[in-house]
Structures are given as structure tokens and as C-alpha cells.
C-alpha positions as CSV (number, residue, x, y, z in Angstrom):
1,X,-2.7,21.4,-38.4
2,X,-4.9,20.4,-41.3
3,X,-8.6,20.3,-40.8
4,X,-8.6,16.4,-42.0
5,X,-5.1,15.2,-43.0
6,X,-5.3,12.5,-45.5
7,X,-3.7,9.4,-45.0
8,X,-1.4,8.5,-48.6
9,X,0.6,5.8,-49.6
10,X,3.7,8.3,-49.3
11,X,5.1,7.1,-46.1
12,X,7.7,10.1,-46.1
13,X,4.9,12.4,-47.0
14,X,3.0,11.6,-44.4
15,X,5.7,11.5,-41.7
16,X,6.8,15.2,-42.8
17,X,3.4,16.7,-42.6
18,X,3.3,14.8,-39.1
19,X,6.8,16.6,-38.5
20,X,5.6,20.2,-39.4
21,X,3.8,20.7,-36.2
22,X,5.9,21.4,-33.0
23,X,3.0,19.5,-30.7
24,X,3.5,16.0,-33.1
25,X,6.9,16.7,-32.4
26,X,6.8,16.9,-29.0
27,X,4.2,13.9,-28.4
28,X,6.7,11.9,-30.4
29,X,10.2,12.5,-27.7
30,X,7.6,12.6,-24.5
31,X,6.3,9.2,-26.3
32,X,9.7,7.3,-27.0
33,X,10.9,8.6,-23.4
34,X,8.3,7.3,-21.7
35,X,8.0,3.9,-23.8
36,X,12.2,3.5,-23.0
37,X,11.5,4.3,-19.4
38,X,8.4,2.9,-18.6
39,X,9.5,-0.5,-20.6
40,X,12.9,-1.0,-18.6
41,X,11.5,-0.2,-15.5
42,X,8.2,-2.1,-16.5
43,X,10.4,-5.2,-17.7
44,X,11.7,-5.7,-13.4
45,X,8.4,-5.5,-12.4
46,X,6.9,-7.8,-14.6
47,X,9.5,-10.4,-13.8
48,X,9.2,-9.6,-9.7
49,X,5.2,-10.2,-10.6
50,X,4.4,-6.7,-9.1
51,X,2.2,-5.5,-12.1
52,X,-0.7,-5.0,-9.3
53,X,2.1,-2.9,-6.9
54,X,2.6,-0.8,-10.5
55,X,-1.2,-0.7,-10.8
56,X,-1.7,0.4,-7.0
57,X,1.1,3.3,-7.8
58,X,-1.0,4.6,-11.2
59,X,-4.2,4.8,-8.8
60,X,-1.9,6.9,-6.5
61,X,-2.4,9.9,-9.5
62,X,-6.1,10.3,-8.1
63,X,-4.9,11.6,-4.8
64,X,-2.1,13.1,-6.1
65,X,-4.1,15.0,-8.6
66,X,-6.8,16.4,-6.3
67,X,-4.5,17.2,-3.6
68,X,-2.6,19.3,-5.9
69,X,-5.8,21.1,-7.1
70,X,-7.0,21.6,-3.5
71,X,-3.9,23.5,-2.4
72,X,-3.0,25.3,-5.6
73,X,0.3,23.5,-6.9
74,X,1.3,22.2,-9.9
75,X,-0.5,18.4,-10.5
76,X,3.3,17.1,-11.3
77,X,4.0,17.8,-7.7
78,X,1.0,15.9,-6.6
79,X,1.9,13.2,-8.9
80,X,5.2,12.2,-7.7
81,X,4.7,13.1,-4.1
82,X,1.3,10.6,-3.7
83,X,3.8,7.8,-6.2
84,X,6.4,8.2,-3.9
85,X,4.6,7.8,-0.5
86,X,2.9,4.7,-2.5
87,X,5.9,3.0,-2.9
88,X,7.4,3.1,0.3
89,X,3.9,2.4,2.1
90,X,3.8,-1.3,-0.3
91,X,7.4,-1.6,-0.1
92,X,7.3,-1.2,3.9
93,X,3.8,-3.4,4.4
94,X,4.3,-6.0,1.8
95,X,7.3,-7.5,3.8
96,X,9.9,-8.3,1.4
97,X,9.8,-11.4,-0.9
98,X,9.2,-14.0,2.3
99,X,5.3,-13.3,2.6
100,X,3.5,-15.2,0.4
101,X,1.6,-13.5,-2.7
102,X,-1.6,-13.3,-1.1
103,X,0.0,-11.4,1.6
104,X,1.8,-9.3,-0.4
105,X,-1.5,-8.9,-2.7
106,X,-3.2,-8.3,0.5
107,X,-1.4,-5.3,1.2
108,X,-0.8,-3.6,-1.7
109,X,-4.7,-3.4,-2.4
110,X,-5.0,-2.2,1.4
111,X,-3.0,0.7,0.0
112,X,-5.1,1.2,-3.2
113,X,-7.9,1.5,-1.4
114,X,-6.7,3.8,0.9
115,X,-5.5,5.6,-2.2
116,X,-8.7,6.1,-3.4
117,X,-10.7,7.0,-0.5
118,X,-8.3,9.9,-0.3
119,X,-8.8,10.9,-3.7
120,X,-12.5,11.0,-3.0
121,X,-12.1,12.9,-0.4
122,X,-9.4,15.6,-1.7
123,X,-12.1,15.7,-4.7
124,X,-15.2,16.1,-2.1
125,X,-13.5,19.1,-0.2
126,X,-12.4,20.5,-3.8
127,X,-16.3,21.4,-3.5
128,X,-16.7,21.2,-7.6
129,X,-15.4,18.9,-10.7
130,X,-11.6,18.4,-10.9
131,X,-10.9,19.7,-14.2
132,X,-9.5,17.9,-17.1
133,X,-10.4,14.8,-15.6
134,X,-10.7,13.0,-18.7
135,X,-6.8,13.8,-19.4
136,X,-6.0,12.7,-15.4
137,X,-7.9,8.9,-16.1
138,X,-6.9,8.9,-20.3
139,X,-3.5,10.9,-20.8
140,X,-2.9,13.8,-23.6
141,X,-0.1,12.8,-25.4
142,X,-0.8,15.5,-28.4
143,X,-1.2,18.4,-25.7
144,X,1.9,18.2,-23.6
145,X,4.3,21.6,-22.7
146,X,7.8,21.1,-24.0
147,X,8.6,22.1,-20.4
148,X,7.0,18.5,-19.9
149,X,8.7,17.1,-22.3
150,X,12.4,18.6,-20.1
151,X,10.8,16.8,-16.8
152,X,10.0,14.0,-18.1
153,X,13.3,13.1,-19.7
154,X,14.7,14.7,-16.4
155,X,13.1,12.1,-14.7
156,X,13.9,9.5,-17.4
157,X,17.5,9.9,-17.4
158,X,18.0,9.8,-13.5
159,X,15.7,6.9,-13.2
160,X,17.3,5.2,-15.7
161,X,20.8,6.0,-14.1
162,X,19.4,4.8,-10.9
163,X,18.5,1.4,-12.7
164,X,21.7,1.1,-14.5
165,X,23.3,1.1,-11.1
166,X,21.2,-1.5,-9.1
167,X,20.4,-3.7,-12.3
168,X,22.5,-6.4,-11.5
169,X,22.1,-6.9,-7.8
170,X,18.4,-6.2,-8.8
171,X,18.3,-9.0,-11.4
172,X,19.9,-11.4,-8.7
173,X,17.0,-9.9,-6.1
174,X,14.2,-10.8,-8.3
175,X,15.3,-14.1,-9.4
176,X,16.8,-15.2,-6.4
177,X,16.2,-13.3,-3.2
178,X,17.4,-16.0,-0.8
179,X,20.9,-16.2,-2.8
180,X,20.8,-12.3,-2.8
181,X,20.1,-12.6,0.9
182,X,23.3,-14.9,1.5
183,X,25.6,-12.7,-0.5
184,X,24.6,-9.4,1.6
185,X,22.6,-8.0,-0.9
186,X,19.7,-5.6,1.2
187,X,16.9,-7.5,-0.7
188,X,14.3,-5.3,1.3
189,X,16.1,-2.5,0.7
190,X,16.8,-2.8,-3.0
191,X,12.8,-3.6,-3.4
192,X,11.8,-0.6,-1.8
193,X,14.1,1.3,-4.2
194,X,12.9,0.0,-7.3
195,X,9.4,0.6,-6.0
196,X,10.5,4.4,-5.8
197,X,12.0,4.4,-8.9
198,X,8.6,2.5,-10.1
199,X,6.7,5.1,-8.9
200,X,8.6,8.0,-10.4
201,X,8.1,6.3,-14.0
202,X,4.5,5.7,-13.0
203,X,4.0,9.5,-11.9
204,X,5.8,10.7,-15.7
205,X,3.9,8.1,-17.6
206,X,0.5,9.1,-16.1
207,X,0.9,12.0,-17.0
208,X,1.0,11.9,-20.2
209,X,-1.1,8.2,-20.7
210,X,-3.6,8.9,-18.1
211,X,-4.0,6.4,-15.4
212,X,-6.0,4.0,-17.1
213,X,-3.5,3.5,-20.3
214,X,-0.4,3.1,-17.5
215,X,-0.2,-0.3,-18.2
216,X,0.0,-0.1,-22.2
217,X,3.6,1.0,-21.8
218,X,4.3,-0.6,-18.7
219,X,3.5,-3.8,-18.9
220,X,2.7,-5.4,-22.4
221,X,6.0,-4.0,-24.0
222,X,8.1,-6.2,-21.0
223,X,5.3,-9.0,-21.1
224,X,5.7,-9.0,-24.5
225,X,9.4,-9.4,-24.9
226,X,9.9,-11.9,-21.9
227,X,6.9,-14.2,-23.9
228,X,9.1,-14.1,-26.7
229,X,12.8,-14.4,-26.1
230,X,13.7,-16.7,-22.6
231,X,17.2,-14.5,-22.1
232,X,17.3,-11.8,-19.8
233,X,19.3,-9.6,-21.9
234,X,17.4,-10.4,-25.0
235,X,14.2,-9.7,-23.8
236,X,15.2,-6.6,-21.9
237,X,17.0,-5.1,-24.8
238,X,13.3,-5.9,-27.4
239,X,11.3,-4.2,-24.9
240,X,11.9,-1.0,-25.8
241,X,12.1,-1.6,-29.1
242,X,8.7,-2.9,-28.7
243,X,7.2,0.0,-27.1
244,X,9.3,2.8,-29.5
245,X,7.3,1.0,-32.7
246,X,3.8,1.3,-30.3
247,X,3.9,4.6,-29.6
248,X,4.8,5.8,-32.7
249,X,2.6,3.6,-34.9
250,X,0.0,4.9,-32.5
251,X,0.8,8.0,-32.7
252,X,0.9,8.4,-36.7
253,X,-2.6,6.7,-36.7
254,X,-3.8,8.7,-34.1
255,X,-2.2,11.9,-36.4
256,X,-5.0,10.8,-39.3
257,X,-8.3,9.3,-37.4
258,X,-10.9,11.1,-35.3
259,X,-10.3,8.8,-32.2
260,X,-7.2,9.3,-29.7
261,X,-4.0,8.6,-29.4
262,X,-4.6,6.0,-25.8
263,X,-6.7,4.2,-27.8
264,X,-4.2,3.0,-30.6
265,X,-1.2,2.9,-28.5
266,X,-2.8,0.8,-25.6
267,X,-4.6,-1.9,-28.9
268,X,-1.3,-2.1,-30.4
269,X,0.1,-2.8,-27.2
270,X,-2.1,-5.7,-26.6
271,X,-1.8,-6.8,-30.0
272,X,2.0,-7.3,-29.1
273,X,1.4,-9.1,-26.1
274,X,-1.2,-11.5,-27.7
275,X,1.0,-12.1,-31.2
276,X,3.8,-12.8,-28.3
277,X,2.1,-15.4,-26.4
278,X,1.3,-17.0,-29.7
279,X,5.0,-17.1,-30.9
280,X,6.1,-18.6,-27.8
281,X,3.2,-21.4,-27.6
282,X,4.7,-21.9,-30.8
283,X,8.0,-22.4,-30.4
284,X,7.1,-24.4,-27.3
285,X,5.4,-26.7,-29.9
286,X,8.1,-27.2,-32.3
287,X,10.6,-28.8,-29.6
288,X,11.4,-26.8,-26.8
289,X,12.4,-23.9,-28.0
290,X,11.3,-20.3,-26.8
291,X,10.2,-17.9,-29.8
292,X,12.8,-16.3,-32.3
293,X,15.1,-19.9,-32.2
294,X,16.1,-18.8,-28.3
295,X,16.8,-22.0,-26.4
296,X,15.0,-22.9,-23.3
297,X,17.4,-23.3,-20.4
298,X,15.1,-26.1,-18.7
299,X,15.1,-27.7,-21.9
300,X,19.1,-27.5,-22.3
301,X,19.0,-28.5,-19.0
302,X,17.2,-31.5,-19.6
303,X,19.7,-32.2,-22.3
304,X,23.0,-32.1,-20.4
305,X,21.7,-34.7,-17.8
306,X,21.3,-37.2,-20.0
């Protein structure tokens, strides 16, 4: 890599010189993996509101993390073990969709903090600094393995697969739970599976956006799309077109500036999820309509009873 590569006006040029060096190249597929993944996945949760249970399952790295470095094993093993656990400990004590949200909020901060004690302690008994704790809290997209790269689209594809196959009783879960119910859909059952599959994306992502920067893939992509377009299947099918153009704006900028790759990708991010909001206050103010001419159903709703 160049001591200071120079930013041109030659986009080709500068994408080339970006392409020349195997550890772009491999931020780049970890990167668009983890943006498809993490926004799918991240688009369910948003719409079930459990951005806090995603939250609780990042913090789960700190245990996961120091564990791992206590006993000798790989972090990744800590990772998804600690995610895991986390998800069937907020799926089991949040109760299903009939507790109220402060319940529910209740519990799954019960579980971070729990969480987090642990970590303490793991790191206490560790008797010294973890190291590369900077990367564990911020991520190192331009220093990832491609043996990595293999696990994480591993994990991408199966999770994926695993979401292609509950998507539609999911969909009906989140939206309706008690119509779900009547139909004999296990709505406890299917949210304690989603919050597995959760934590596996949040166990990848972390991994390479550190815990803090979870969020910039997993939720403003999905916030982002549902602000704009009011269709499920419109909005599902933006959000990871929305996070593919984050991560790899962010990542050429990163390429040419002094300052890391987190940083971009998690501003951009926001600055998606703020123009969004603005687009759909917009097109709420011009009759009705959600952004990008998609009708609101309320609205066409309002319409037909006439």
C-alpha cells in the first residue's frame, strides 16, 4: 500500500489501486456480507422494535471476548457462544410479545448487565489488559484473515437460509402475533429463533465493526429503508442496497484519509437514516404519501371508506 494514496478525479483509477491490495479486497466481501446480512436480519428487528435486544447481544462480545482469552480459544468461539446464550436468556425472560415493553425492556437490560459484569470479571481474572481491545469495542475491517472472510459468509449464507425459511411466518409474528397465535404459528418459538439467528449476525458483525459500530449496519440501513418506502418488500429489498453503498463509500474514503474505516461507515450510515426521515416527513407533507411516490395504506384506507 502507498505511503499516502492520493485521492483523483479518476474514479476507475482510484478503485483499481484500491483493488491491487488483497486486504482492500478482502474488507470489501467481509463488508458487503455483513451489510446483506446484518441489514436483512437488522430490518426484522427493527420492525419487532428489539433494537435494544440487538444492542444487549453486541454487549454479549465483552464476555465472549475475555472468556475466550482466559481459556485460550479462538475469540470467534467466545463470540457466538456468549451471542447465543444471550439470545435464548432474552428470548426465554422477555416472555413473548404479551408483556408489555417495559417488561420486556426490563429484562433484556437485566441481561446486559449481567453481560457485563461477567466481562469484568473474565477481564479481572485475565490478571492484565485484554489485547486488541480497541478492535473488540471499534472493529478492523482493513485487517481481517480471508479465513474470516470463509466464516463469515459461512455464517451469512446459513443465517440467511434460516431467514429465507421462517420469513413469512416471521413477518406475520412481528406484525401480528395474536393472528400468528390463532393460526398455530409458535410465536414464542419463532422469536426465540430469530433472536439466535440475531445473535449469530451480531457475533460476525462484531467482529469485524467492533461492538460499538454494531448498530451502523444493523440498524440505520433497515431504519433507513422502512422511513422511506411503507411496503414490506420494498423496504426489505433497499436495505441492503443501502448498507452495500455505506460500506463501500466508507470503505473507499477510509482507503484515502488518516482516520478509520468505523468512522465513515457508521456517519454515512446516520446520514442515511437522517436524509430518510426527512424524505418521509416529506412525502407525508405533500398528501399522504410515504417517500419515493409509495402509497400509505392508512391513507388508501381512508380513501376506500368513503
Amino acid at each position: 500500500m502507498p505511503a499516502e494514496p492520493t485521492l483523483s478525479l479518476d474514479l476507475v483509477r482510484d478503485v483499481g489501486e484500491m483493488l491491487e491490495y488483497h486486504f482492500m479486497v478482502d474488507a470489501l466481501i467481509a463488508g458487503s456480507v455483513v451489510a446483506v446480512m446484518a441489514g436483512l436480519l437488522g430490518w426484522f428487528m427493527v420492525l419487532r422494535s428489539e433494537t435494544f435486544a440487538g444492542h444487549t447481544l453486541a454487549v454479549m462480545a465483552l464476555p465472549g471476548a475475555t472468556s475466550a482469552a482466559l481459556i485460550g480459544i479462538p475469540a470467534s468461539w467466545g463470540y457466538f457462544t456468549f451471542c447465543g446464550a444471550g439470545a435464548v436468556a432474552i428470548g426465554r425472560s422477555a416472555g413473548g410479545q404479551r408483556r408489555t415493553w417495559s417488561e420486556r425492556s426490563a429484562s433484556i437490560g437485566a441481561v446486559q448487565a449481567f453481560a457485563l459484569a461477567l466481562g469484568f470479571l473474565f477481564l479481572s481474572l485475565y490478571n492484565g489488559v485484554l489485547g486488541e481491545l480497541e478492535n473488540l469495542l471499534f472493529g478492523t475491517f482493513l485487517g481481517i484473515s480471508d479465513g474470516e472472510v470463509l466464516t463469515l459468509v459461512a455464517v451469512a449464507s446459513g443465517s440467511l437460509l434460516a431467514l429465507c425459511a421462517l420469513g413469512r411466518r416471521l413477518l406475520l409474528v412481528s406484525v401480528d402475533p395474536d393472528l400468528a397465535s390463532a393460526r398455530g404459528v409458535p410465536v414464542r418459538a419463532l422469536s426465540i429463533a430469530f433472536l439466535l439467528l440475531l445473535g449469530l449476525a451480531v457475533a460476525a458483525t462484531s467482529q469485524i465493526t467492533g461492538v460499538l459500530l454494531v448498530f451502523a449496519l444493523l440498524v440505520a440501513p433497515p431504519a433507513a429503508a422502512q422511513a422511506i418506502a411503507v411496503r414490506p418488500a420494498v423496504s426489505l429489498a433497499l436495505t441492503p442496497v443501502i448498507g452495500l453503498v455505506t460500506v463501500w463509500v466508507g470503505l473507499g474514503i477510509s482507503y484515502f484519509s488518516v482516520y478509520p474505516a468505523g468512522f465513515f461507515i457508521a456517519t454515512i450510515s446516520f446520514a442515511f437514516y437522517v436524509l430518510a426521515g426527512m424524505l418521509a416527513w416529506a412525502g407525508r407533507a405533500t398528501g399522504g404519501r410515504g417517500a419515493g411516490g409509495l402509497e400509505d395504506p392508512s391513507a388508501s384506507g381512508r380513501e376506500s371508506g368513503r
